[in-house]
KOLTORVO-536905 format. One record per residue: residue number from 1; residue in one letter; chain; x, y, z of N, C-alpha, C in turn. Coordinates in steps of 0.05 Angstrom, whole numbers, plus 5000, padded with zeros to 4 digits. Example, Ala and Ser with C-alpha at 12.3 -4.5 7.8 and 13.67 -1.06 7.14 Angstrom:
KOLTORVO-536905
{k = 1 | r = a | c = A | n.c1 = 5264 | n.c2 = 4886 | n.c3 = 5156 | ca.c1 = 5246 | ca.c2 = 4910 | ca.c3 = 5156 | c.c1 = 5264 | c.c2 = 4934 | c.c3 = 5156};
{k = 2 | r = s | c = A | n.c1 = 5257 | n.c2 = 4955 | n.c3 = 5142 | ca.c1 = 5273 | ca.c2 = 4979 | ca.c3 = 5143 | c.c1 = 5258 | c.c2 = 5001 | c.c3 = 5157};
end
This chain:
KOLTORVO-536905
{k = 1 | r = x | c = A | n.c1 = 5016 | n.c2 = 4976 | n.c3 = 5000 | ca.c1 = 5000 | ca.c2 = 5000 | ca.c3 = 5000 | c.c1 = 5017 | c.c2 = 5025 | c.c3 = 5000};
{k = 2 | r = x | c = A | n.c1 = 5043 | n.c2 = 5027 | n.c3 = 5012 | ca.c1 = 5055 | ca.c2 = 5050 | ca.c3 = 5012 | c.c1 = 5064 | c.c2 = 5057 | c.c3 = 4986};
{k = 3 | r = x | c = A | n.c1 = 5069 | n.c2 = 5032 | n.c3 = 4973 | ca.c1 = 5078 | ca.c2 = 5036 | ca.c3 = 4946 | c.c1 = 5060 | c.c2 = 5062 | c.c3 = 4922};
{k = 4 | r = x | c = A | n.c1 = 5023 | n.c2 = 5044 | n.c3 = 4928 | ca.c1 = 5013 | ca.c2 = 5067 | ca.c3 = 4922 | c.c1 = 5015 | c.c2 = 5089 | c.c3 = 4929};
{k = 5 | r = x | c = A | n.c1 = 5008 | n.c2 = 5098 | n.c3 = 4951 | ca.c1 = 5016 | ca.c2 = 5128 | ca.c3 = 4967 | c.c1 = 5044 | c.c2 = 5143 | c.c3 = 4957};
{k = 6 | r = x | c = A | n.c1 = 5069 | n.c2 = 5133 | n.c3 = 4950 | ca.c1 = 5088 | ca.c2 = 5141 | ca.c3 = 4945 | c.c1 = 5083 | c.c2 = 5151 | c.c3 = 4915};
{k = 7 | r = x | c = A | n.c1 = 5071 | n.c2 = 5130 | n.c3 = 4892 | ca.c1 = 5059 | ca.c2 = 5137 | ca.c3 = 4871 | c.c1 = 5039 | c.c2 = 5165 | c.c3 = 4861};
{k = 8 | r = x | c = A | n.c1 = 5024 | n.c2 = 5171 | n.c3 = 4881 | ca.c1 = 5006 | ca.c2 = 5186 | ca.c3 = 4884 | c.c1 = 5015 | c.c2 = 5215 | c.c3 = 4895};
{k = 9 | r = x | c = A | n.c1 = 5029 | n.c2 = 5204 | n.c3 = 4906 | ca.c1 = 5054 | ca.c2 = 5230 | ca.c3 = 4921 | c.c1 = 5068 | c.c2 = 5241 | c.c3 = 4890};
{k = 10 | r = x | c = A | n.c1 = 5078 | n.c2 = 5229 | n.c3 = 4883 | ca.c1 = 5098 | ca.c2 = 5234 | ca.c3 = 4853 | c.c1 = 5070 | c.c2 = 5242 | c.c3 = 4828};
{k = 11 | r = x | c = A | n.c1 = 5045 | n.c2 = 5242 | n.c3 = 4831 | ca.c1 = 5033 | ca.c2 = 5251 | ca.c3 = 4815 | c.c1 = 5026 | c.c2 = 5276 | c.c3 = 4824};
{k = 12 | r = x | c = A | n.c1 = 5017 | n.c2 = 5273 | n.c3 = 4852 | ca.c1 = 5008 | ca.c2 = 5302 | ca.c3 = 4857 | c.c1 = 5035 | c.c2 = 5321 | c.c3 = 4851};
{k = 13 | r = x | c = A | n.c1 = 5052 | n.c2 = 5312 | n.c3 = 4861 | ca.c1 = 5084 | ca.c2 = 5335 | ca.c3 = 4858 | c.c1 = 5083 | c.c2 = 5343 | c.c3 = 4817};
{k = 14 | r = x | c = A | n.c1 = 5083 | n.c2 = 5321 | n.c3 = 4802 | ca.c1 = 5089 | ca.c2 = 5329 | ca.c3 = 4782 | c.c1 = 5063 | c.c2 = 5345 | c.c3 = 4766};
{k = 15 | r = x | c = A | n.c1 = 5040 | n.c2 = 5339 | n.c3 = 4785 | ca.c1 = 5008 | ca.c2 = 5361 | ca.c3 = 4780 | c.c1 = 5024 | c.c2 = 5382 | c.c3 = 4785};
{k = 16 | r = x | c = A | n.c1 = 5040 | n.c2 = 5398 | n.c3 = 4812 | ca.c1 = 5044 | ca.c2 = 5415 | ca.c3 = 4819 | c.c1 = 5061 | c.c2 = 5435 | c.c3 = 4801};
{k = 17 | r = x | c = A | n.c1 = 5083 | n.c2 = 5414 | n.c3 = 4801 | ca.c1 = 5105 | ca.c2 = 5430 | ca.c3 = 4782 | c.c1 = 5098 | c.c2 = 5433 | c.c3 = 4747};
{k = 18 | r = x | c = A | n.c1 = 5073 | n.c2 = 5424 | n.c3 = 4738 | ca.c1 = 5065 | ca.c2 = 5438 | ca.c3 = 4720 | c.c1 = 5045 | c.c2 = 5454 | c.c3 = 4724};
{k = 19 | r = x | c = A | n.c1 = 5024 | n.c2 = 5461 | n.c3 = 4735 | ca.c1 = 5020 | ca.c2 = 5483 | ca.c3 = 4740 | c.c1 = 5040 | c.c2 = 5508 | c.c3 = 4741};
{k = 20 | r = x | c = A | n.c1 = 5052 | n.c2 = 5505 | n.c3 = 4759 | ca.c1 = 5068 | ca.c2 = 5522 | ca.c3 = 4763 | c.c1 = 5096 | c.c2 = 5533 | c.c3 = 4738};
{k = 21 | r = x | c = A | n.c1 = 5091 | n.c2 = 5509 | n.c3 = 4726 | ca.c1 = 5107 | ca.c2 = 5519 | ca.c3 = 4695 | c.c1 = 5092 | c.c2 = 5529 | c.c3 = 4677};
{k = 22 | r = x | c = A | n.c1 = 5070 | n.c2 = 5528 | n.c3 = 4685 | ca.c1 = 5040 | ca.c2 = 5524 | ca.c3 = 4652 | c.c1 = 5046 | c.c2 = 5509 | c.c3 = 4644};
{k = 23 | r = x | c = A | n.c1 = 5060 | n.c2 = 5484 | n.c3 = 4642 | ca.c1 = 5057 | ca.c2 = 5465 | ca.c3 = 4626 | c.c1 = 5022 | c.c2 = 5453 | c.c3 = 4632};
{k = 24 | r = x | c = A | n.c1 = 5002 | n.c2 = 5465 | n.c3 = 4612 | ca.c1 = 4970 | ca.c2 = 5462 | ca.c3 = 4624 | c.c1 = 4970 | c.c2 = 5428 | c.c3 = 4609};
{k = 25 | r = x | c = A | n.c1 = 4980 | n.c2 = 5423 | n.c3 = 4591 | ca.c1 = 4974 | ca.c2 = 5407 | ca.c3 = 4569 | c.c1 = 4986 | c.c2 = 5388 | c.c3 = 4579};
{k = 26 | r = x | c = A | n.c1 = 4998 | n.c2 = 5378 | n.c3 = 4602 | ca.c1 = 5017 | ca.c2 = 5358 | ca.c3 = 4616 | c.c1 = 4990 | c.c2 = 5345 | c.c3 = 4632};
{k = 27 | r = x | c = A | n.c1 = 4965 | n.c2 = 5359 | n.c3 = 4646 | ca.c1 = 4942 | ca.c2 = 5355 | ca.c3 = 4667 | c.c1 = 4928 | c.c2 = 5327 | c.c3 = 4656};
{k = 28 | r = x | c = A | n.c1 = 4919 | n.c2 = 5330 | n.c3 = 4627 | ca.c1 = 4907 | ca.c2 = 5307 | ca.c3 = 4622 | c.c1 = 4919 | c.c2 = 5279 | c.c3 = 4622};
{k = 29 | r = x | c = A | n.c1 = 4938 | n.c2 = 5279 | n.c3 = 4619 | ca.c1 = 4953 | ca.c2 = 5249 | ca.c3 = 4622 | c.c1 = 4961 | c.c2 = 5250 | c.c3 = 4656};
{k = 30 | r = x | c = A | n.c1 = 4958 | n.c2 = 5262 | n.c3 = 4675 | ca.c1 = 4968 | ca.c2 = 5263 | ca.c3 = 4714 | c.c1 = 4942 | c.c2 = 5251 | c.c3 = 4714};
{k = 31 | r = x | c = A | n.c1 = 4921 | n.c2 = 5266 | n.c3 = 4697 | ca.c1 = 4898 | ca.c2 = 5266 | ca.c3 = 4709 | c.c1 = 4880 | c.c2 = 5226 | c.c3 = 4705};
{k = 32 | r = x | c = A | n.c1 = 4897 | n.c2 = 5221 | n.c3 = 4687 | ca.c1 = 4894 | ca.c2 = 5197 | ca.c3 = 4676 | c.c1 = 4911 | c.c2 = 5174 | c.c3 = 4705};
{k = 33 | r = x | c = A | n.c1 = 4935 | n.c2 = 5181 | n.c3 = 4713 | ca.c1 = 4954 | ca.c2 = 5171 | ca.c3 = 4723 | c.c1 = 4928 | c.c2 = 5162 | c.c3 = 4746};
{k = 34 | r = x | c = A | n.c1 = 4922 | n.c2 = 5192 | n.c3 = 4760 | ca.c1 = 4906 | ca.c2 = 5201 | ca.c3 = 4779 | c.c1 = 4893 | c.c2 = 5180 | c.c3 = 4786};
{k = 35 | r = x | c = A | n.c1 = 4871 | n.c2 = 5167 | n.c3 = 4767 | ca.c1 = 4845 | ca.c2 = 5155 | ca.c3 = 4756 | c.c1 = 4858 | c.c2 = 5127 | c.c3 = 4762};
{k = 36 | r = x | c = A | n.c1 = 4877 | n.c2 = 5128 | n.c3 = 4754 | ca.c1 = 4891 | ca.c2 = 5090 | ca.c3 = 4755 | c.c1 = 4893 | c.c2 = 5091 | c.c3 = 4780};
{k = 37 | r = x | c = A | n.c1 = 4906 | n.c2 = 5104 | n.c3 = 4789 | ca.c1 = 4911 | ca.c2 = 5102 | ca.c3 = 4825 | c.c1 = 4887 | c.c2 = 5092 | c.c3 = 4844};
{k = 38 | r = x | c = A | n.c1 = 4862 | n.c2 = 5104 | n.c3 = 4830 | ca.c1 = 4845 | ca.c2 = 5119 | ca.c3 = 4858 | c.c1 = 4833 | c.c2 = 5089 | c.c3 = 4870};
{k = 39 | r = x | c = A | n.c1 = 4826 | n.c2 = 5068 | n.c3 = 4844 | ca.c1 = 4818 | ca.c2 = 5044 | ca.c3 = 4863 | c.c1 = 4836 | c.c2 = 5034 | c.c3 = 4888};
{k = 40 | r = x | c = A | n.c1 = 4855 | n.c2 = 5029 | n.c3 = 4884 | ca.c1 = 4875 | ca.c2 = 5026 | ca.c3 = 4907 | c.c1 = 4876 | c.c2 = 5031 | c.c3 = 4920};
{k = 41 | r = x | c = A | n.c1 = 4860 | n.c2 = 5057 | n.c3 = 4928 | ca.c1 = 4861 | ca.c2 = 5082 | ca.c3 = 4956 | c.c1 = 4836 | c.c2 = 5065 | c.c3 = 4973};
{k = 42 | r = x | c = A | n.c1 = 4819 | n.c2 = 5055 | n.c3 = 4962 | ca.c1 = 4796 | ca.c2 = 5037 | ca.c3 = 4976 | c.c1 = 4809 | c.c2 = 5028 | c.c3 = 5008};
{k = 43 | r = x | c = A | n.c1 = 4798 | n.c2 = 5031 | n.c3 = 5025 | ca.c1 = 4799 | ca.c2 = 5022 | ca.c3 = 5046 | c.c1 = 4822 | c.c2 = 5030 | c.c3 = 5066};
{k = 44 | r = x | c = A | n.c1 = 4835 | n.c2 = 5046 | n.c3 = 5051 | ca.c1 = 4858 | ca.c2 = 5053 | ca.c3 = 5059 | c.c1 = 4850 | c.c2 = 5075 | c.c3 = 5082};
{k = 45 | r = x | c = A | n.c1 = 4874 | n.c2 = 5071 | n.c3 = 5104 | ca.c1 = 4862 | ca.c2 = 5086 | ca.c3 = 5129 | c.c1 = 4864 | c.c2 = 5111 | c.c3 = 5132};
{k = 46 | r = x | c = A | n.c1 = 4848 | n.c2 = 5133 | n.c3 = 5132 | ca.c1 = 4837 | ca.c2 = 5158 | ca.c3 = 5135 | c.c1 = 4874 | c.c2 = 5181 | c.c3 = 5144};
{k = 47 | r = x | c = A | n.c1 = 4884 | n.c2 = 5174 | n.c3 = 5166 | ca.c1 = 4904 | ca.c2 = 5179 | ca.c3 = 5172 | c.c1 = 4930 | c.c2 = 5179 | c.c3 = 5151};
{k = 48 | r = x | c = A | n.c1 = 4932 | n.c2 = 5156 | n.c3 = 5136 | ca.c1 = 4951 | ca.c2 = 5149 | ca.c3 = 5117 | c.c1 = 4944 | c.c2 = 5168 | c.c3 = 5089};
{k = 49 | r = x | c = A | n.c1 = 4915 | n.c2 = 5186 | n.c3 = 5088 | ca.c1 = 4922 | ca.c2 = 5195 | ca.c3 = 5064 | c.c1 = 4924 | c.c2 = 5222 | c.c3 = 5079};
{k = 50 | r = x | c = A | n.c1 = 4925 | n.c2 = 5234 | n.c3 = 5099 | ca.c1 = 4922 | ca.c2 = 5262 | ca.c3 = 5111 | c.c1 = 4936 | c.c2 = 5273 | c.c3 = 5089};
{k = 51 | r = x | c = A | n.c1 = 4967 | n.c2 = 5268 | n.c3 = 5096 | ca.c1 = 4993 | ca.c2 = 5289 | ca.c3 = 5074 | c.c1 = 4982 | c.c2 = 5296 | c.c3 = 5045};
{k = 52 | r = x | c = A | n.c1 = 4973 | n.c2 = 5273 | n.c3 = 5040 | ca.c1 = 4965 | ca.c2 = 5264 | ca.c3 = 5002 | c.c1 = 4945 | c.c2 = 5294 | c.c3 = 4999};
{k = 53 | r = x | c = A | n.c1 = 4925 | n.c2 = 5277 | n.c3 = 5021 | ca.c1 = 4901 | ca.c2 = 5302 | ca.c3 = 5017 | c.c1 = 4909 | c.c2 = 5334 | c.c3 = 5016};
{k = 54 | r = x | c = A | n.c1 = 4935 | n.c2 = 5340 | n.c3 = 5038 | ca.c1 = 4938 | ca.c2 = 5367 | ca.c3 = 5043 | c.c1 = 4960 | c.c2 = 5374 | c.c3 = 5014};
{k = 55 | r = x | c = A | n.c1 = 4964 | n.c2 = 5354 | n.c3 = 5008 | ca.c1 = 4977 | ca.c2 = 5361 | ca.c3 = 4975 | c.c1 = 4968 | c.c2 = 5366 | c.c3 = 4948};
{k = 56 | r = x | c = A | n.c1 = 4940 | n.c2 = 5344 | n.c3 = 4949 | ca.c1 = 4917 | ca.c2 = 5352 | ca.c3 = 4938 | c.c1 = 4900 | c.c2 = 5388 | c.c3 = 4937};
{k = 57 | r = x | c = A | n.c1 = 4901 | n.c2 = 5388 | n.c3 = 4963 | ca.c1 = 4888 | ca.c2 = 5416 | ca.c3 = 4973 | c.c1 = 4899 | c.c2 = 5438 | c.c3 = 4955};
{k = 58 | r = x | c = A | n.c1 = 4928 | n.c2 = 5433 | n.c3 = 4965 | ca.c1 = 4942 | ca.c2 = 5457 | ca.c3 = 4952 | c.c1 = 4949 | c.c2 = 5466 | c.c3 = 4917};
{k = 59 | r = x | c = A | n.c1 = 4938 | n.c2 = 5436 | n.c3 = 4909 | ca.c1 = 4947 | ca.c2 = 5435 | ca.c3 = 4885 | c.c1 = 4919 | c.c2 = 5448 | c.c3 = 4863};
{k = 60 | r = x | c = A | n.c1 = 4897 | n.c2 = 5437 | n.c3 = 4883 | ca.c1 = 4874 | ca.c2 = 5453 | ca.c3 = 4883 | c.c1 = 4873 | c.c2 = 5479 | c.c3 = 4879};
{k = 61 | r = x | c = A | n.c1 = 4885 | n.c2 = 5494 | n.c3 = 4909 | ca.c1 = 4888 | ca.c2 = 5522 | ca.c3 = 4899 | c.c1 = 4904 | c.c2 = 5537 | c.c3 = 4878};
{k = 62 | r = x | c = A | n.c1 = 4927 | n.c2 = 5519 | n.c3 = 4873 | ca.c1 = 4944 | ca.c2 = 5529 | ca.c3 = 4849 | c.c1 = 4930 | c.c2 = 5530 | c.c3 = 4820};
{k = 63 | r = x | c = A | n.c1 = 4915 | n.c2 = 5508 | n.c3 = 4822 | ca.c1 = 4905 | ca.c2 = 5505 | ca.c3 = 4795 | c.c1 = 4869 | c.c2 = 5517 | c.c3 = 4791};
{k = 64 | r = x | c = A | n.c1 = 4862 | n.c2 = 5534 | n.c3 = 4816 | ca.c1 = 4840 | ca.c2 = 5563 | ca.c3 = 4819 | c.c1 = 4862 | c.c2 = 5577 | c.c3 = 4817};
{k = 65 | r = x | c = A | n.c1 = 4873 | n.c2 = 5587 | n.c3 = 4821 | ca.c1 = 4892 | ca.c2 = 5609 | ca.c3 = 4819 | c.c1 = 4902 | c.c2 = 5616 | c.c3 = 4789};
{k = 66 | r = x | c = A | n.c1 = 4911 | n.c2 = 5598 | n.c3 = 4778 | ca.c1 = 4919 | ca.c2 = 5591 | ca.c3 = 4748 | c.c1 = 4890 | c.c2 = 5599 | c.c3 = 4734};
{k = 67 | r = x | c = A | n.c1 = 4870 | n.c2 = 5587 | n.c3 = 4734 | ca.c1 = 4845 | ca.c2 = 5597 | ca.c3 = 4723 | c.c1 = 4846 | c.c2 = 5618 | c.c3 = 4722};
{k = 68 | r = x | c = A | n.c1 = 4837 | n.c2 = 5626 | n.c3 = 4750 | ca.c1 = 4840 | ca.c2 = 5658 | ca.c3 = 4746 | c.c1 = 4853 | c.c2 = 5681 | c.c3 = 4736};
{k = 69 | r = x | c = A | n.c1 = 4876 | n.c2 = 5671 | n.c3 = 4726 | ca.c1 = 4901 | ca.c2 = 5687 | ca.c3 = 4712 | c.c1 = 4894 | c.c2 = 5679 | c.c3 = 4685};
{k = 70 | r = x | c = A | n.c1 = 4887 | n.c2 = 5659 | n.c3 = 4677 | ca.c1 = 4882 | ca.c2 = 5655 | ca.c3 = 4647 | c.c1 = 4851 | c.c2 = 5673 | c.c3 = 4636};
{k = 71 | r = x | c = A | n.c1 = 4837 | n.c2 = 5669 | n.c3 = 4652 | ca.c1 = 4811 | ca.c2 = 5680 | ca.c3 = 4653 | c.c1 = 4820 | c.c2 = 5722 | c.c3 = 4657};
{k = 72 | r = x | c = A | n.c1 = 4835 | n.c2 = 5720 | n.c3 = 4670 | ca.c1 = 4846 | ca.c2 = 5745 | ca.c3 = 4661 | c.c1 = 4861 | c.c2 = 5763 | c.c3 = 4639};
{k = 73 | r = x | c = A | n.c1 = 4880 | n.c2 = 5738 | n.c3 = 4633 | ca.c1 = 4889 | ca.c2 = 5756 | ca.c3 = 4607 | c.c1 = 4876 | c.c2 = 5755 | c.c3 = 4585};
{k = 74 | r = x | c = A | n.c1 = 4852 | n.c2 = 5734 | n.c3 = 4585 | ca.c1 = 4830 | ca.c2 = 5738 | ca.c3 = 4564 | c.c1 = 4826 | c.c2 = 5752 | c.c3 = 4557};
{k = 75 | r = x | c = A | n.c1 = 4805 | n.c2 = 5765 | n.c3 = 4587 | ca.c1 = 4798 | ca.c2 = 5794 | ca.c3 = 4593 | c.c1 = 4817 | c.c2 = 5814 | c.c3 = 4578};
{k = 76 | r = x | c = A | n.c1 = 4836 | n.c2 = 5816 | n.c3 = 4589 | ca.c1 = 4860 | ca.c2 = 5837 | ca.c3 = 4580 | c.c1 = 4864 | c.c2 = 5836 | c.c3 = 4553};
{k = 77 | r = x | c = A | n.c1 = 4872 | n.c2 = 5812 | n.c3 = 4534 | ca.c1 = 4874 | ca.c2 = 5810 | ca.c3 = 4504 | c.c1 = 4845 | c.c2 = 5819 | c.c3 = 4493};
{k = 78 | r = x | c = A | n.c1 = 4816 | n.c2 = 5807 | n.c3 = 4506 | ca.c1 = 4795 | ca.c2 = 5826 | ca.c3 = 4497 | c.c1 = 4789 | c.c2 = 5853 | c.c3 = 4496};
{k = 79 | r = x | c = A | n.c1 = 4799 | n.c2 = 5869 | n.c3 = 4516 | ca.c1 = 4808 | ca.c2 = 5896 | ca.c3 = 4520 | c.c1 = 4826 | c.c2 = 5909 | c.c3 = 4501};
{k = 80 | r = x | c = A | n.c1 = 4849 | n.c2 = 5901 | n.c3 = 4488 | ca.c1 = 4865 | ca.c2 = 5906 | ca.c3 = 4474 | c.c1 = 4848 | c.c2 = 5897 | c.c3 = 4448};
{k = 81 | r = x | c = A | n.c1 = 4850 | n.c2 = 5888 | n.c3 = 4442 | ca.c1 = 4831 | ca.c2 = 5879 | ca.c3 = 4412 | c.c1 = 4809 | c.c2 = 5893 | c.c3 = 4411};
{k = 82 | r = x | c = A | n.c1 = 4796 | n.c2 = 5909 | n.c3 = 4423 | ca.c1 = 4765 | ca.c2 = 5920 | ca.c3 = 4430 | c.c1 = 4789 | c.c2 = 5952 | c.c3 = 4426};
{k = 83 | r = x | c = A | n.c1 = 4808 | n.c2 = 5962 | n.c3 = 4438 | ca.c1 = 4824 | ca.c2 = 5989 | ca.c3 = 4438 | c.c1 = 4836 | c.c2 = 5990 | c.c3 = 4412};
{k = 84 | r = x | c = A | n.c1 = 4857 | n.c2 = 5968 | n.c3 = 4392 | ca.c1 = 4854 | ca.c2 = 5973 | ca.c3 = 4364 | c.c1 = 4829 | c.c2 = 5981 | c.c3 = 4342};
{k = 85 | r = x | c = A | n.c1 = 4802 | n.c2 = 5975 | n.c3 = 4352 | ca.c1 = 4785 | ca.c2 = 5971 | ca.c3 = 4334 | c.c1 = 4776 | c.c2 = 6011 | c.c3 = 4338};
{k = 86 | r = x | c = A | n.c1 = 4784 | n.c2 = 6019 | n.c3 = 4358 | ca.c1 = 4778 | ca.c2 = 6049 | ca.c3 = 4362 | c.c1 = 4773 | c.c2 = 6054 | c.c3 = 4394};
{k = 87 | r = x | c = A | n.c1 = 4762 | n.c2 = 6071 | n.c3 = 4402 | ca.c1 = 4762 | ca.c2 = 6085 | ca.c3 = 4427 | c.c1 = 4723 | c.c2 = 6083 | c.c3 = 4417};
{k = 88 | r = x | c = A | n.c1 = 4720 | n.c2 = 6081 | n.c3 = 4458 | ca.c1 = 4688 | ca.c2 = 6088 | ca.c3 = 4461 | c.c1 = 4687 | c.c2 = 6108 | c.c3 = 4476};
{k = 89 | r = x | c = A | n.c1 = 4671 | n.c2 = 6129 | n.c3 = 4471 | ca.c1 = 4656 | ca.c2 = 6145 | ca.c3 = 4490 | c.c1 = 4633 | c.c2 = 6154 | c.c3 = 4506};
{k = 90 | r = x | c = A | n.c1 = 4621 | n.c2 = 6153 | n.c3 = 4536 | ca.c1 = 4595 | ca.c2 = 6156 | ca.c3 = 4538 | c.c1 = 4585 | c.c2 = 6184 | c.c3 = 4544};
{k = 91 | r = x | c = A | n.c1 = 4562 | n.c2 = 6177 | n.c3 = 4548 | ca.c1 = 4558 | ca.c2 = 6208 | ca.c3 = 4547 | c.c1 = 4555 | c.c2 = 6215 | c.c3 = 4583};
{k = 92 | r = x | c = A | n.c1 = 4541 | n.c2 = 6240 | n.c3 = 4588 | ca.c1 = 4538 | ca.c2 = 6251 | ca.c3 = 4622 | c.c1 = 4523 | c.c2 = 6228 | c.c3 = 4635};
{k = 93 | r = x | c = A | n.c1 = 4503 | n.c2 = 6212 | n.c3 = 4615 | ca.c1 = 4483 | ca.c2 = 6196 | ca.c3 = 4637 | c.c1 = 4497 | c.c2 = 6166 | c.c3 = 4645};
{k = 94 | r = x | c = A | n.c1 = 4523 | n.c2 = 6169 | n.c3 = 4619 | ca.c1 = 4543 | ca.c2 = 6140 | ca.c3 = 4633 | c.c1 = 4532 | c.c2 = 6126 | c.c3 = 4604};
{k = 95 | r = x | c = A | n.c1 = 4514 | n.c2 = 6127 | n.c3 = 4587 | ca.c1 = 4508 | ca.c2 = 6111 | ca.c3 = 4555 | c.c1 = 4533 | c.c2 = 6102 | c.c3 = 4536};
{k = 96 | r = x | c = A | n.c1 = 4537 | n.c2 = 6090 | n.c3 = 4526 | ca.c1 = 4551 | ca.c2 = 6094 | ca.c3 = 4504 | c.c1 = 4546 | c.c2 = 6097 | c.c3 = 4474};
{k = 97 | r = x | c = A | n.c1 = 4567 | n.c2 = 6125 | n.c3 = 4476 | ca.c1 = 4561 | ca.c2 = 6143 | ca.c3 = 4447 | c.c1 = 4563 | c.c2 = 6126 | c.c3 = 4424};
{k = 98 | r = x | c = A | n.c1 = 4538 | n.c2 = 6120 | n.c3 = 4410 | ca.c1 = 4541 | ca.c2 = 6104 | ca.c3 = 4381 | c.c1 = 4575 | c.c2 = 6116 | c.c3 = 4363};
{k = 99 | r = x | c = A | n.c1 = 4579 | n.c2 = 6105 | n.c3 = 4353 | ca.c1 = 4605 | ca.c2 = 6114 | ca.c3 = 4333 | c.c1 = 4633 | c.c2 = 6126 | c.c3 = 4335};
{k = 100 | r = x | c = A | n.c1 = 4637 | n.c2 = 6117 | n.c3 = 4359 | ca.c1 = 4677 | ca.c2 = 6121 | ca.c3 = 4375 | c.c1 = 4694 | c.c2 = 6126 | c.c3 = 4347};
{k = 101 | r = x | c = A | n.c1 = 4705 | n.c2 = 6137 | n.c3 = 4363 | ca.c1 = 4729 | ca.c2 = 6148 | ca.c3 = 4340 | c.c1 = 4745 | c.c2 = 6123 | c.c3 = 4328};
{k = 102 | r = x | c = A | n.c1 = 4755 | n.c2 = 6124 | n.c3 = 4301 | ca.c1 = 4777 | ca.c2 = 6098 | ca.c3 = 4287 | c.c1 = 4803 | c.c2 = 6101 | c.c3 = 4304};
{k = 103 | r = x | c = A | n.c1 = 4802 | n.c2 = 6072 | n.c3 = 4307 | ca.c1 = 4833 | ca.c2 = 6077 | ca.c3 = 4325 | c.c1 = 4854 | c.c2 = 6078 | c.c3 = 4301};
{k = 104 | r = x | c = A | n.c1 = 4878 | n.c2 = 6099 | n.c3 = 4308 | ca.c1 = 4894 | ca.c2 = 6100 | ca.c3 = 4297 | c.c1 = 4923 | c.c2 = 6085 | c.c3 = 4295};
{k = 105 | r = x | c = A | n.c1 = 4934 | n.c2 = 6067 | n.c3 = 4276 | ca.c1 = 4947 | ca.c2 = 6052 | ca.c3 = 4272 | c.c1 = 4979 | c.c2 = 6054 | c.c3 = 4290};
{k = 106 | r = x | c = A | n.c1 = 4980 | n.c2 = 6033 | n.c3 = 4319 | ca.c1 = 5001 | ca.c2 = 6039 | ca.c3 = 4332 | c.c1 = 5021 | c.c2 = 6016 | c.c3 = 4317};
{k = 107 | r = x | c = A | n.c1 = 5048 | n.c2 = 6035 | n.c3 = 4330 | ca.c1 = 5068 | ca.c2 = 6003 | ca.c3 = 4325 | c.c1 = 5067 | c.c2 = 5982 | c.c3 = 4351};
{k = 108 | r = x | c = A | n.c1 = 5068 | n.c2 = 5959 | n.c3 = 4351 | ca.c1 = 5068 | ca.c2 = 5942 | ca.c3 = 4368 | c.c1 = 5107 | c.c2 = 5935 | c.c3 = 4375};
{k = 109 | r = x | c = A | n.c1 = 5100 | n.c2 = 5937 | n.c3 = 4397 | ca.c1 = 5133 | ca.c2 = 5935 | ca.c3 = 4401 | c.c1 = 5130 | c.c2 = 5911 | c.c3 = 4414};
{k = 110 | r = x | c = A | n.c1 = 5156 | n.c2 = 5889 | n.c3 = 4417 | ca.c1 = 5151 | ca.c2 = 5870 | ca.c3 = 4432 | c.c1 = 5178 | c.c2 = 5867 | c.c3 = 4451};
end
């Protein structure tokens, strides 16, 4: 049984350290690893998975955290692509003025 546990230990770590690289495209095959493991965990005593679980947890929050950064620069690339197409303006009641000015052609520096 520890054998599993030590297995599961080395998936959650290598869940972790891709997140933490973006390697996102690495999740579906851990997540497979994951899936092979889990019958094994059957019966196994509550105490023996504490660490697993608190590694689980964290890997949890890394990978809400990561969402939320991807889900952000969406946002942000939608913002930018919405600021090439021209500028909006509203009016005193807060509306937005039909027909914003043409945005004018920047250089992109990288």
């Amino acid at each position: 049984m520890s054998e599993v546990l030590e297995d599961l230990g080395r998936v959650l770590a290598r869940i972790r350290s891709a997140v933490l690289a973006g390697d996102f495209h690495l999740l579906a095959g851990l997540e497979e690893e994951l899936e092979a493991l889990r019958p094994d965990l059957r019966g196994m005593e509550p105490a023996r998975l504490a660490p697993l679980l608190a590694q689980a947890s964290a890997n949890q929050r890394l990978l809400a955290a990561a969402s939320r950064g991807v889900r952000a620069a969406q946002r942000r690339l939608a913002e930018l692509a919405r600021a090439m197409e021209g500028f909006q303006t509203y009016d005193a009641a807060g509306h937005l003025q039909p027909g914003g000015a043409k945005a004018i052609r920047l250089r992109r520096r990288i």
